[in-house]
N, C-alpha and C positions, 0 to 999 in steps of 0.2 A: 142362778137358774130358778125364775119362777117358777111354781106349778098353780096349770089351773084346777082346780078344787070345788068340788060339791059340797057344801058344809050342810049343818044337821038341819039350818033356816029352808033347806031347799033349794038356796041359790047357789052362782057359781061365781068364785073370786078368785083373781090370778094372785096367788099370796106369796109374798116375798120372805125368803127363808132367814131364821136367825143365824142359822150355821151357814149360812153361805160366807165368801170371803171377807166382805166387809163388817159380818157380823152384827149383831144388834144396833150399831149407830148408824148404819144406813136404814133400818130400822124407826129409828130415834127420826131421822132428816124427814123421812117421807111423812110420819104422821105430823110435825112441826110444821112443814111448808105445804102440805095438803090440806092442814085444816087454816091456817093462817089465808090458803086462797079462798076457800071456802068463807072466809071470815069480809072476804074482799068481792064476793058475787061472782067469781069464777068457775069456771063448772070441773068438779072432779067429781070421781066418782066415789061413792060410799066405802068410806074407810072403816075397814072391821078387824076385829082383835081373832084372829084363830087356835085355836089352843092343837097342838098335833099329838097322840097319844105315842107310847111310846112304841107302839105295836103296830103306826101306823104304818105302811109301806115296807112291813117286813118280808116280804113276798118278792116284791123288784126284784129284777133280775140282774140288771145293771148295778154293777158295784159301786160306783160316784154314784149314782142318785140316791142309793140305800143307803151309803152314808152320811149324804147332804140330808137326810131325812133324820135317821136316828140322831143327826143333830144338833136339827133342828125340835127337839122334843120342847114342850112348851108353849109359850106366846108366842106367834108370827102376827104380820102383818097383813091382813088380804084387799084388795079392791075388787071391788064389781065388776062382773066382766061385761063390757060394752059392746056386745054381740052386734057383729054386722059394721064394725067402727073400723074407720082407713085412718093409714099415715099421715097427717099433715105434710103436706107437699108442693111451695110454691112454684117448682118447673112444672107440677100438673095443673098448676091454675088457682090453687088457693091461696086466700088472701085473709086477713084478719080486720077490723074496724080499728082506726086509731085510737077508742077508747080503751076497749080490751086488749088493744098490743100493746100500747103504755103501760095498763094495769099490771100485767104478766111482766113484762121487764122489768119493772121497777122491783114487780119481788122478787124478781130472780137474782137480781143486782141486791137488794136486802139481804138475800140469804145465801146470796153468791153459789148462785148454782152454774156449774160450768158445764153441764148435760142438758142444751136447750139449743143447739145449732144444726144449721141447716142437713149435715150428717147424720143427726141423732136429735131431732126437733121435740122428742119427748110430749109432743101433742097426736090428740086422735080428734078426727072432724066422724061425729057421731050426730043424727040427726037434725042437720047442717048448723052446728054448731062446734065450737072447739071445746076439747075439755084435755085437762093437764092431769100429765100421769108422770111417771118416778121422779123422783125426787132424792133419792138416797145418796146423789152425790153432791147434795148441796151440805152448809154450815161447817164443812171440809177444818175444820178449825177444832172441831171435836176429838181428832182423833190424833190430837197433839194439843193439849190445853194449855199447856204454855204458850203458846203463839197466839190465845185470845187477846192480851191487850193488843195487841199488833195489829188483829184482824178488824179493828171494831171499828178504826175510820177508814178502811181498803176503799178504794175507790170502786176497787172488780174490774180490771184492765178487761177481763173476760167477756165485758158486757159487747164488747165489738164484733163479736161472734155469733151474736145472740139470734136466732132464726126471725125473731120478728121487728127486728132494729129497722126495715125499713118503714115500716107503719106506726112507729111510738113514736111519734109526733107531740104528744102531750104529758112529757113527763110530770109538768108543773100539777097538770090534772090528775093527774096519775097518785104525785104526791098527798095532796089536798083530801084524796079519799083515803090513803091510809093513815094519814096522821087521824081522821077521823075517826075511824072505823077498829082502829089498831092503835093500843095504850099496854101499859103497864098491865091494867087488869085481866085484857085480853088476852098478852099474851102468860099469862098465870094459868088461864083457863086450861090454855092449848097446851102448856106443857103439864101439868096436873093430867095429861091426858095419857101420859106415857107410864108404860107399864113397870112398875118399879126392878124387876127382873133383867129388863137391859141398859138400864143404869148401872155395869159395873166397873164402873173406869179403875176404882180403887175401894177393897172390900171394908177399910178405915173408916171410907166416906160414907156417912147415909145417903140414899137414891136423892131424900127431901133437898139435903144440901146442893146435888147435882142440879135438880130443879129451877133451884134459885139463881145456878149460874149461869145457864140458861137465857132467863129470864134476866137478870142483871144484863148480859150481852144484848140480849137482841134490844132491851130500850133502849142502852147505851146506843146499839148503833141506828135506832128510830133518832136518836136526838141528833146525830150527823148524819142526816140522810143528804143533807145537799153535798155531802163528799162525791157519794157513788150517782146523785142524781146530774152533776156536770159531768161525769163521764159520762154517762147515758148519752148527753145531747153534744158532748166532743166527739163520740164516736159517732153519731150521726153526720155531725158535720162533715167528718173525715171521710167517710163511706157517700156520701152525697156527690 
């Protein structure tokens, strides 16, 4: 249950709670694969760190949300609110460019996000353009780390469902700009970005060590990208 939120900047951010059910690795997903698009010329919106005091929302009157609050005390996650932004919706008529439906697939097939179909298209067409919102249910591998080595040549069977499969036409081009643009160092940045707080898989483990397996994963699976990239274009096929 997000809320949208007025923080001390003045502005307003729909910020995803750490106490909600998935708890801080949906958390972890959404700044990962938000700023990685970001990294790829995609449009998201301004990803910000919210800190919620502990006195926040003691008033609520609603019992779930007063305790989705109290605890969520801490770091949350917020994005910009895109005032005035609609659904992505191709029975209303929208449509995407094959460059940027490639681009979007290809990392959602990266990051194996299975929250991007035509049910729940996780896109907003804001000043006619598209921009990508939640993410928290992608890298789904996190919250069972034993099953990273497993995860890391998937092809993403998932990707067949993908709202914008009819337009990715150019995966190959697709590929070409993230192998560029997306390296080892880059994604170092992006997880260096995460707040060491919801790194807590195991209290043993330091967050640094979390980081790096992370990072170890996701190049691992930049370097089989052409696993999940023939699925991409089998499930075209098949859908054609």
């Amino acid at each position: 249950m997000p809320g949208l939120i007025e923080a001390s900047d003045g502005n307003l951010y729909v910020v995803k709670m750490r106490g909600a059910g998935q708890g801080p690795l949906a958390l972890v997903a959404e700044i990962i694969v938000g700023e990685l698009a970001r990294t790829l010329g995609l449009n998201i919106p301004d990803i910000v760190l919210v800190e919620l005091e502990h006195s926040f929302g003691r008033q609520e009157r609603d019992p779930e949300i007063r305790a989705l609050l109290r605890a969520s005390t801490g770091i949350n996650m917020g994005l910009a609110f895109l005032s005035g932004s609609a659904t992505f919706d191709p029975a209303a008529g929208d449509t995407e460019s094959s460059d940027t439906a490639s681009l979007i697939v290809w990392l959602d097939a990266f990051v194996m996000n299975v929250d991007r179909t035509t049910r729940n298209p996780n896109l907003l067409r804001w000043r006619l353009e598209t921009w990508l919102i939640d993410h928290g249910a992608s890298l789904y591998f996190h919250h069972e780390w034993e099953s990273a080595p497993s995860k890391v040549s998937s092809p993403f069977g998932f990707v067949r469902d993908h709202v914008l499969l009819p337009w990715a036409d150019d995966v190959e081009g697709a590929s070409k700009i993230a192998h560029r643009k997306i390296g080892e160092a880059e994604l170092k940045r992006v997880v260096d970005l995460l707040p060491a707080s919801w790194l807590t898989f195991n209290n043993d483990v330091p967050a640094e060590d979390w980081r790096e397996r992370y990072v170890r994963f996701l190049t691992e699976r930049l370097e089989k990208s052409v696993v999940f990239e023939e699925e991409v274009r089998r499930a075209r096929s098949s859908s054609l």
